[in-house]
N, CA and C atoms as a LAMMPS dump frame, in Angstrom:
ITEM: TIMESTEP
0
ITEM: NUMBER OF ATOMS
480
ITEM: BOX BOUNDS ff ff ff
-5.0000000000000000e+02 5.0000000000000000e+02
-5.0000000000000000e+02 5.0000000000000000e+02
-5.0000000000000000e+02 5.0000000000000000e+02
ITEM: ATOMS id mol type element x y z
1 1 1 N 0.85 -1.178 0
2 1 2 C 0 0 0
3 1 3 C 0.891 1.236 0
4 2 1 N 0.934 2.33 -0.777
5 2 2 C 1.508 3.227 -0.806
6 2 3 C 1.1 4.308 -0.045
7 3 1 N 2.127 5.217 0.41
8 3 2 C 1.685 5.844 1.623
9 3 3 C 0.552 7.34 1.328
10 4 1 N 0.242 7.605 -0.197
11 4 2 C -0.405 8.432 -0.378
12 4 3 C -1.67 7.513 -0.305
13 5 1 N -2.127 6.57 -0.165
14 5 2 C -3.171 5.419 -0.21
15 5 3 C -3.735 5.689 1.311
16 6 1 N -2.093 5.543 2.117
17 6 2 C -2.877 4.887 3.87
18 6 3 C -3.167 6.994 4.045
19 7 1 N -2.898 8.02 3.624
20 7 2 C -3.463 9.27 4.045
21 7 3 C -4.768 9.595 3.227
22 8 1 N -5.093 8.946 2.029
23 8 2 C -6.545 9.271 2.075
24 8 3 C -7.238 8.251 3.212
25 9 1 N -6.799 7.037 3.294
26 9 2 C -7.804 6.122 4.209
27 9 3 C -7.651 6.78 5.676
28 10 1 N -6.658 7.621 6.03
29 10 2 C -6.212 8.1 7.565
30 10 3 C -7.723 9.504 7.133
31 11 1 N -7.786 10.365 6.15
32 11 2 C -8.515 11.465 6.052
33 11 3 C -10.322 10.791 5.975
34 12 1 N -10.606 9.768 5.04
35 12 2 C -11.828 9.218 5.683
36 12 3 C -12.108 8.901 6.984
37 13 1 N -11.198 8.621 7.493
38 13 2 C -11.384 8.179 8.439
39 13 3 C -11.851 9.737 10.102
40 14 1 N -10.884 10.19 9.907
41 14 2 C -10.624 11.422 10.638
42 14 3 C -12.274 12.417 10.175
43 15 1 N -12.177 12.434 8.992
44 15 2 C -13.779 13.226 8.301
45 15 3 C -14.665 12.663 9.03
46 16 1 N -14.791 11.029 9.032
47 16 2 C -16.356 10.687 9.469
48 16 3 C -16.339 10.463 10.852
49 17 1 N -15.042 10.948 11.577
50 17 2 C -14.722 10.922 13.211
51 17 3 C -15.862 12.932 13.526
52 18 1 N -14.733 13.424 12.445
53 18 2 C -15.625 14.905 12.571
54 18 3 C -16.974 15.157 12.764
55 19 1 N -17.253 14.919 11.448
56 19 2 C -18.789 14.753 10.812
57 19 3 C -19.705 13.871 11.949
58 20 1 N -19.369 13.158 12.405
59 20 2 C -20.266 12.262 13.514
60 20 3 C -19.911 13.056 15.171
61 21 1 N -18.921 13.309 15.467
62 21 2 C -18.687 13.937 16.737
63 21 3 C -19.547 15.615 16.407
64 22 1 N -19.151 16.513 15.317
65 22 2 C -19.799 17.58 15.208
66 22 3 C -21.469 17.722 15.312
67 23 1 N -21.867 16.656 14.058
68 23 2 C -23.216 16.73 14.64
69 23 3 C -24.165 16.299 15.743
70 24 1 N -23.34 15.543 16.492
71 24 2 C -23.516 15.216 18.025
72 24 3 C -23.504 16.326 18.575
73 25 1 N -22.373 16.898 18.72
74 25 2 C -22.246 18.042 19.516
75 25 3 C -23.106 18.658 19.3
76 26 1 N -23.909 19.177 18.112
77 26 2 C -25.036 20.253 17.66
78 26 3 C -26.415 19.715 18.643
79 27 1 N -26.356 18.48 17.931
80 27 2 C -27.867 17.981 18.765
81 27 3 C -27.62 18.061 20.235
82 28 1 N -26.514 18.333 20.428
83 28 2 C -27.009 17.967 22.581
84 28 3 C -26.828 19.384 22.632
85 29 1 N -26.239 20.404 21.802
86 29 2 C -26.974 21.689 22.455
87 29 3 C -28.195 22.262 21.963
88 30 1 N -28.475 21.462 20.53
89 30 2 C -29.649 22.242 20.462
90 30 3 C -31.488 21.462 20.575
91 31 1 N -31.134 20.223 20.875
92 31 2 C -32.146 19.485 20.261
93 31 3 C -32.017 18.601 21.642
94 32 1 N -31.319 18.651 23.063
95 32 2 C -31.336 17.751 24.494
96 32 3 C -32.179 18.137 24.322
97 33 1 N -32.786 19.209 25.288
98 33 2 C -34.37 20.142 25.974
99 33 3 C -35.335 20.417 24.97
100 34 1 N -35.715 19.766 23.72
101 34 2 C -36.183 20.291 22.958
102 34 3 C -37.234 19.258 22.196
103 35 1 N -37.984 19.778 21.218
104 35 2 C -39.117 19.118 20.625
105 35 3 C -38.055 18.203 19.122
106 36 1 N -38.656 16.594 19.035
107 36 2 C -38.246 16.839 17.539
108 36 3 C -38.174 17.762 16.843
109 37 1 N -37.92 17.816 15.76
110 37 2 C -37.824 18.817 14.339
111 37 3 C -38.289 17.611 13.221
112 38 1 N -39.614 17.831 12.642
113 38 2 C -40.214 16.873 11.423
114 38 3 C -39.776 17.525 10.176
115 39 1 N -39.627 16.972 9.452
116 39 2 C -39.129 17.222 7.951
117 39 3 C -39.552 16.266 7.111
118 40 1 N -40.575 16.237 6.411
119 40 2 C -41.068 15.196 5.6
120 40 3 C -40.902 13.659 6.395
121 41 1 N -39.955 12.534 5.444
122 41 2 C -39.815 11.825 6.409
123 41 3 C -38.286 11.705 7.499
124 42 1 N -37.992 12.744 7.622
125 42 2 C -36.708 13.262 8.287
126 42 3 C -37.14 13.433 9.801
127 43 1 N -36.869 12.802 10.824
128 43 2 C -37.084 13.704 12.314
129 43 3 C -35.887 13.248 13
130 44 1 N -35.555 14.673 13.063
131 44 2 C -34.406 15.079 14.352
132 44 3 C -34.849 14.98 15.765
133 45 1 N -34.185 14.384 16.677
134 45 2 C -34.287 14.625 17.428
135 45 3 C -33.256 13.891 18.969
136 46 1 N -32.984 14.318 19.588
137 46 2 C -31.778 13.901 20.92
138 46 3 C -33.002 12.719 21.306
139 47 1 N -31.41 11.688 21.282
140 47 2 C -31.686 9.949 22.225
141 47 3 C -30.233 9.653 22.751
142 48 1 N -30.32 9.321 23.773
143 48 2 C -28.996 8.647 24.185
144 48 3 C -29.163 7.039 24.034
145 49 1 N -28.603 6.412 23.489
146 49 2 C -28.443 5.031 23.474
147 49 3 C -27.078 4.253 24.345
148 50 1 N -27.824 3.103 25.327
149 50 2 C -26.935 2.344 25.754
150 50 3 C -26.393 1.011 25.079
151 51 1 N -26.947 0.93 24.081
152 51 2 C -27.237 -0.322 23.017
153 51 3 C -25.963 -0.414 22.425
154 52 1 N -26.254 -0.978 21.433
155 52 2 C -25.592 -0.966 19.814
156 52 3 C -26.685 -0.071 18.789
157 53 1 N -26.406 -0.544 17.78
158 53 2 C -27.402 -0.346 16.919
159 53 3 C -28.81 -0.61 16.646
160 54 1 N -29.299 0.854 16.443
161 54 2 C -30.922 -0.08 17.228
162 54 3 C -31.287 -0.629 18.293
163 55 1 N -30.559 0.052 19.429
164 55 2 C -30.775 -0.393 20.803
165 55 3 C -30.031 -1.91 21.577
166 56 1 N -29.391 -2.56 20.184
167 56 2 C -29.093 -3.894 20.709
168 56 3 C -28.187 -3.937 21.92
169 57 1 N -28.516 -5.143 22.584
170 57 2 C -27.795 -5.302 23.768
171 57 3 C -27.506 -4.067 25.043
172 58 1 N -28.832 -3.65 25.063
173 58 2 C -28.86 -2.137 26.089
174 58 3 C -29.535 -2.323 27.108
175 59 1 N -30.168 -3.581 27.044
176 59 2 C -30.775 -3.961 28.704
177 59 3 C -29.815 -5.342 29.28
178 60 1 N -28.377 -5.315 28.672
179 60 2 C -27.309 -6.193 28.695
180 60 3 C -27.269 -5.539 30.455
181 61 1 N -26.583 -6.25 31.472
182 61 2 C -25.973 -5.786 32.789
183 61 3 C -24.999 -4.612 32.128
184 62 1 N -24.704 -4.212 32.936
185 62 2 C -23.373 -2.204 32.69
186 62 3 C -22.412 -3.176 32.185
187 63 1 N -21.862 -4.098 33.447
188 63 2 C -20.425 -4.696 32.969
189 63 3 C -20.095 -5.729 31.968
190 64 1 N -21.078 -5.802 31.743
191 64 2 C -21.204 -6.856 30.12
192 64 3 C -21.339 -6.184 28.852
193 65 1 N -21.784 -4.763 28.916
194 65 2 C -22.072 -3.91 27.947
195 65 3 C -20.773 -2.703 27.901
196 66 1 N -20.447 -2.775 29.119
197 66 2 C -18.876 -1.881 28.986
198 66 3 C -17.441 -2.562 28.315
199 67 1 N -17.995 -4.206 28.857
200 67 2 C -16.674 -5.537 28.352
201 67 3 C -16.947 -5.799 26.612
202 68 1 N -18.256 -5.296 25.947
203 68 2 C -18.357 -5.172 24.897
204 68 3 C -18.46 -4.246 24.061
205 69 1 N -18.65 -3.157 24.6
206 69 2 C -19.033 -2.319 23.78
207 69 3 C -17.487 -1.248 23.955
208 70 1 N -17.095 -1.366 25.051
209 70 2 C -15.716 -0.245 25.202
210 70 3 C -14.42 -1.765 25.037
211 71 1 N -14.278 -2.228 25.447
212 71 2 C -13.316 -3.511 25.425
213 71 3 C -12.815 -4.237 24.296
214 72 1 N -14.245 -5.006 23.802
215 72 2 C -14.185 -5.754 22.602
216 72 3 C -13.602 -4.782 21.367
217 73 1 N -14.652 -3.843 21.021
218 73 2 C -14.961 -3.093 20.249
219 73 3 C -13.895 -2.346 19.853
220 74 1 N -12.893 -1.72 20.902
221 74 2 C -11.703 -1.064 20.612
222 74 3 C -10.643 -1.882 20.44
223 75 1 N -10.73 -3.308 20.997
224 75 2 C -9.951 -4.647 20.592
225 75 3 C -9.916 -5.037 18.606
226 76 1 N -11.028 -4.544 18.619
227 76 2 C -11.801 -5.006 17.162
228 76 3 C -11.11 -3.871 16.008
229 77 1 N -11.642 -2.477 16.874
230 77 2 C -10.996 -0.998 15.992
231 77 3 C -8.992 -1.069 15.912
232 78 1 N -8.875 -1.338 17.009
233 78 2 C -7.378 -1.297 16.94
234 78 3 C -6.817 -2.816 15.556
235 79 1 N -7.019 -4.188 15.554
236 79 2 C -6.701 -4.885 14.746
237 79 3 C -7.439 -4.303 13.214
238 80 1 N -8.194 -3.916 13.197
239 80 2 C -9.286 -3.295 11.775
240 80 3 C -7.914 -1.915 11.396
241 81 1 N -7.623 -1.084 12.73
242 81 2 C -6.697 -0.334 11.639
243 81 3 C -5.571 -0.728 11.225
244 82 1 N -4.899 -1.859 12.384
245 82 2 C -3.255 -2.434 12.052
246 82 3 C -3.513 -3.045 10.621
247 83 1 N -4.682 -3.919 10.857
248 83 2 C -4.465 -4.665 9.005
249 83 3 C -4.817 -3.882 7.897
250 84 1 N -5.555 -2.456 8.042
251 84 2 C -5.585 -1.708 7.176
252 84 3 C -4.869 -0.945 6.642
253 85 1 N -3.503 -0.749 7.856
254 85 2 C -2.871 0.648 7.404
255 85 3 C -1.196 -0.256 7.278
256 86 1 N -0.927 -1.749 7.803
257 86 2 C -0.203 -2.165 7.248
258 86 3 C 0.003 -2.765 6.405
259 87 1 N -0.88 -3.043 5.219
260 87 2 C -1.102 -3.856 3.948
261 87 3 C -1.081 -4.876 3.73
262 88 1 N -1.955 -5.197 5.313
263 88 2 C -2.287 -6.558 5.048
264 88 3 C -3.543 -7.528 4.117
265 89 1 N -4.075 -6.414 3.764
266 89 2 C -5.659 -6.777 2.921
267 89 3 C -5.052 -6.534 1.658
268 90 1 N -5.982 -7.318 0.868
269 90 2 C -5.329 -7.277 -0.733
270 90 3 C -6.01 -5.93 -1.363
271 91 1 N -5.239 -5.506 -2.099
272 91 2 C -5.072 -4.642 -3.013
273 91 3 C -6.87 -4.564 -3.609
274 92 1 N -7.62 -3.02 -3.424
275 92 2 C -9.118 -2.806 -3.89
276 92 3 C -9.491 -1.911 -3.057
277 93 1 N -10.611 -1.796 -3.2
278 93 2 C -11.956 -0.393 -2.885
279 93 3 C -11.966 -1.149 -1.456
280 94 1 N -12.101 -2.309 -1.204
281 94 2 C -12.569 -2.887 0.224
282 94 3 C -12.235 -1.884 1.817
283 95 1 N -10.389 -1.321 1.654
284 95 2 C -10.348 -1.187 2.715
285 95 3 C -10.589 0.606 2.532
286 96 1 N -11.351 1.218 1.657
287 96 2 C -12.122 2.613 1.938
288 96 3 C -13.379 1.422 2.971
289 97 1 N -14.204 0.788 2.68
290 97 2 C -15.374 0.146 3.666
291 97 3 C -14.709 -0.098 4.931
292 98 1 N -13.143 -0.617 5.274
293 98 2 C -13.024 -0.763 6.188
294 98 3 C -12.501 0.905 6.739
295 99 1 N -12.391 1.79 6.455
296 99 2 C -11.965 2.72 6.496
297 99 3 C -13.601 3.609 7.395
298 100 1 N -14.023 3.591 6.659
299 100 2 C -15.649 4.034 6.963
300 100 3 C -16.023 3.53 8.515
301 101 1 N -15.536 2.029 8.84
302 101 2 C -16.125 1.232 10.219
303 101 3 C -15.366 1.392 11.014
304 102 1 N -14.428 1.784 10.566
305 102 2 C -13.206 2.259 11.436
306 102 3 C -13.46 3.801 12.293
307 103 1 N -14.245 4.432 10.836
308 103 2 C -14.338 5.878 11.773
309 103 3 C -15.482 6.052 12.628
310 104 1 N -16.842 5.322 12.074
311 104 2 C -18.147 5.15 12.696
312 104 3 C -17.762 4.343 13.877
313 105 1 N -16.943 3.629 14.03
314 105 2 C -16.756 2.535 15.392
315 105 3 C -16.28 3.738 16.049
316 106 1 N -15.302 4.201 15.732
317 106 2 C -14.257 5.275 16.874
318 106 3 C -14.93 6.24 17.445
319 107 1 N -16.124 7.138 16.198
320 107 2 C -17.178 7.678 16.528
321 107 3 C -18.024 8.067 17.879
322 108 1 N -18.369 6.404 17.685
323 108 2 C -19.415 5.936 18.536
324 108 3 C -18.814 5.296 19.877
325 109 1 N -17.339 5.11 19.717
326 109 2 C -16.774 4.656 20.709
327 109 3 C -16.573 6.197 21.905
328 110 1 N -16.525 7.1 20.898
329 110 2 C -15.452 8.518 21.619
330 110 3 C -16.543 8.909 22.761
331 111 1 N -18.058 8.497 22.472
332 111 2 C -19.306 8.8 22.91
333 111 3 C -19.531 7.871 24.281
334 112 1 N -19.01 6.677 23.995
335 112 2 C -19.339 6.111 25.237
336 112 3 C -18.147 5.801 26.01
337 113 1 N -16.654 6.969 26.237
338 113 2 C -16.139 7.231 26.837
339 113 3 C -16.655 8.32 27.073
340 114 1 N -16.644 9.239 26.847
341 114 2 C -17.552 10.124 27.635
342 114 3 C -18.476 10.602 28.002
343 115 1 N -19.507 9.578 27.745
344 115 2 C -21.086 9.876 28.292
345 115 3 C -21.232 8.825 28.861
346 116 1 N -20.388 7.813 29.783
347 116 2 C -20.767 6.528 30.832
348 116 3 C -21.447 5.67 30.091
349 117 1 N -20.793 5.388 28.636
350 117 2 C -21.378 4.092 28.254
351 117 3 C -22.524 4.28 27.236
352 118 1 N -23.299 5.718 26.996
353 118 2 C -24.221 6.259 26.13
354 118 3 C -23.666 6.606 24.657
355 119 1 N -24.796 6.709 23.582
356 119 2 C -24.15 7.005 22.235
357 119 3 C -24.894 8.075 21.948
358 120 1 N -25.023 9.19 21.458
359 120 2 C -26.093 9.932 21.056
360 120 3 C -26.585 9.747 19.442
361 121 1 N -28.021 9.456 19.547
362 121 2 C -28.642 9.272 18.261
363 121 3 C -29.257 10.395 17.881
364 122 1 N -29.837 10.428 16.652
365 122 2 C -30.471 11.71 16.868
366 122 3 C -31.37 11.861 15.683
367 123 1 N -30.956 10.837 14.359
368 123 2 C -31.745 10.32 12.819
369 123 3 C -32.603 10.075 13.017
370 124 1 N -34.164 9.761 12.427
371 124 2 C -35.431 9.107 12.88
372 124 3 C -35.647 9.271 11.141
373 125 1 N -36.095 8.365 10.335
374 125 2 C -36.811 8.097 9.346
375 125 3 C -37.979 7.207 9.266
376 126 1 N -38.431 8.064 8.853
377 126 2 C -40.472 7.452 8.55
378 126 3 C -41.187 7.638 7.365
379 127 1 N -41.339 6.762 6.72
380 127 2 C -41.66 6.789 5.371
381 127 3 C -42.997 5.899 5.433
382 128 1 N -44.158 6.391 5.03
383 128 2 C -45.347 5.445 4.906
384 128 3 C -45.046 4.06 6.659
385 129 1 N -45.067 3.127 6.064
386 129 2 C -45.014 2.258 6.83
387 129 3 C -43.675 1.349 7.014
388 130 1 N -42.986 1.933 6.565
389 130 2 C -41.012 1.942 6.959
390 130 3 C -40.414 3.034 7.82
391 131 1 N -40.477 2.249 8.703
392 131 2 C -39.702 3.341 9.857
393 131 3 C -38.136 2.433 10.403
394 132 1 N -37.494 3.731 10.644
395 132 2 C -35.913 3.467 11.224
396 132 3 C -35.832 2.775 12.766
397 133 1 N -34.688 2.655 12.953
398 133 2 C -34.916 2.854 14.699
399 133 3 C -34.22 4.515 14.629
400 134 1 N -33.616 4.846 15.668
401 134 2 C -32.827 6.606 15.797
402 134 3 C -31.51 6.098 15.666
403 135 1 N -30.781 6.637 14.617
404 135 2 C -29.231 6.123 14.361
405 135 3 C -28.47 7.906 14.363
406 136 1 N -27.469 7.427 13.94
407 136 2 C -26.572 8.917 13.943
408 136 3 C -25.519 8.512 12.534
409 137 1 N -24.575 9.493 12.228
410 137 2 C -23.452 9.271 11.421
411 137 3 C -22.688 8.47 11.336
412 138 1 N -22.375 8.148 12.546
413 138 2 C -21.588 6.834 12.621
414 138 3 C -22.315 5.41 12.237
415 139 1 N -23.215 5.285 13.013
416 139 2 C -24.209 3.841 12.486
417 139 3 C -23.93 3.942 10.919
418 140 1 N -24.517 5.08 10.16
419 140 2 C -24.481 5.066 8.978
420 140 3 C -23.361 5.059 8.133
421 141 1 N -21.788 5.246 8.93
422 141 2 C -20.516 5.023 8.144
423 141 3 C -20.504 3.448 8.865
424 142 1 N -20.498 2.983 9.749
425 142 2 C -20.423 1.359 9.642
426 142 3 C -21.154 0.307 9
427 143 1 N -22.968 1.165 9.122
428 143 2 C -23.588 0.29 8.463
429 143 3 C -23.258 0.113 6.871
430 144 1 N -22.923 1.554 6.28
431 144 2 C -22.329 1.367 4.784
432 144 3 C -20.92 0.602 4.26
433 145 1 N -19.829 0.83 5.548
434 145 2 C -18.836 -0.203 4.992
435 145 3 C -19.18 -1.633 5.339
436 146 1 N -19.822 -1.967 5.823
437 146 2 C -20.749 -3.268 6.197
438 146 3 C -21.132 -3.723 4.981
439 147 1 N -22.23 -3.384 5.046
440 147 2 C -23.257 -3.366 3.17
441 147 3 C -21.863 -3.35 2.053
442 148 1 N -20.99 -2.719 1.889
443 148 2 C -20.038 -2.305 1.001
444 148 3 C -19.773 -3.839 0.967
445 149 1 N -18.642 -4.171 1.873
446 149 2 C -17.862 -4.974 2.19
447 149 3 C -19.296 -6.396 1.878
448 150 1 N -20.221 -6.602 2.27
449 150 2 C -21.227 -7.849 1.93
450 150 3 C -21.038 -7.826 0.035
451 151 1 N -21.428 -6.979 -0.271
452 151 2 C -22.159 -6.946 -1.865
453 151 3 C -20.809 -7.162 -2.314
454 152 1 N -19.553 -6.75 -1.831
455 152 2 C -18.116 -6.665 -2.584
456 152 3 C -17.37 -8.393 -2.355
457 153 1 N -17.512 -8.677 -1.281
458 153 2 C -17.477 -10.429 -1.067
459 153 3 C -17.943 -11.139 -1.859
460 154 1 N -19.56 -10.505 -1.841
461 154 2 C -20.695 -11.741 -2.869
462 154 3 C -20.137 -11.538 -4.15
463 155 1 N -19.56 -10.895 -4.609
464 155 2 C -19.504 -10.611 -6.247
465 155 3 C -18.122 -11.258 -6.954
466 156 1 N -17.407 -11.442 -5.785
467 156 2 C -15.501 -11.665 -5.944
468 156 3 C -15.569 -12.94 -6.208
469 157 1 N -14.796 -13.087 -7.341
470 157 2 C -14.829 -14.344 -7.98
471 157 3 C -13.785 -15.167 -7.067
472 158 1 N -14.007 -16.173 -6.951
473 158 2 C -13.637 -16.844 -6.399
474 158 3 C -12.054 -17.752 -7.222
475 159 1 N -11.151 -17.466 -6.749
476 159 2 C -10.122 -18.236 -7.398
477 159 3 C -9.707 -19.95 -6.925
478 160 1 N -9.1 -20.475 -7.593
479 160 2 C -8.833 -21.893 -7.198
480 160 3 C -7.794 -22.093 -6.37
């Protein structure tokens, strides 16, 4: 991997650390004490989540949800950047997806070091009879190098 390669994947990465910590920051000053905001099917509005995604694993005990969610998770982020940024993945688009989960994990990690284990959500989509759970920027940079990384597996030809 060439080193103008690992500074765009270091600048995705750092962007969707921004972009997810900034608009956090906006919603807890402007939208804690406050009413949603509706927008077609858009609603803003402040949630703290103890979960994962979509609430998962948030009625887990504290110390089972701190051993996973702060422990594992930064166990998980730290090997995700060593094999990314030392060239250990083969050569392709793949490690921008890992690049993306890298920053949405760190994201969402930076949140539940300093809010005791909480994430702030704050997305709500409602469309007819498709509704979201409340996600934020980060969900949406992991859930996309996720999805990325599925459809990019299924398609890779398989060698002998």
């Amino acid at each position: 991997m060439t080193t103008r390669r690992r500074i765009v994947l270091a600048v995705i990465i750092v962007i969707t650390i921004a972009a997810d910590q900034g608009a956090k920051a906006l919603v807890r000053r402007t939208l804690m004490n406050s009413y949603p905001i509706h927008a077609g099917i858009l609603t803003l509005l402040h949630t703290e989540n103890a979960g994962a995604f979509l609430s998962l694993g948030a009625e887990l005990p504290p110390n089972v949800r701190h051993l996973i969610f702060d422990g594992l998770v930064s166990i998980g982020l730290l090997i995700a950047g060593f094999v990314l940024f030392t060239g250990r993945m083969q050569p392709g688009t793949d490690d921008v997806a890992i690049a993306f989960i890298i920053g949405g994990g760190v994201g969402n990690l930076i949140d539940r070091f300093r809010l005791g284990g909480r994430v702030t959500d704050f997305i709500y989509l409602a469309a007819g009879p498709l509704h979201t759970g409340v996600f934020n920027i980060a969900d949406m940079a992991i859930t996309g190098g996720v999805l990325w990384l599925a459809i990019s597996w299924m398609f890779r030809k398989k060698t002998a």
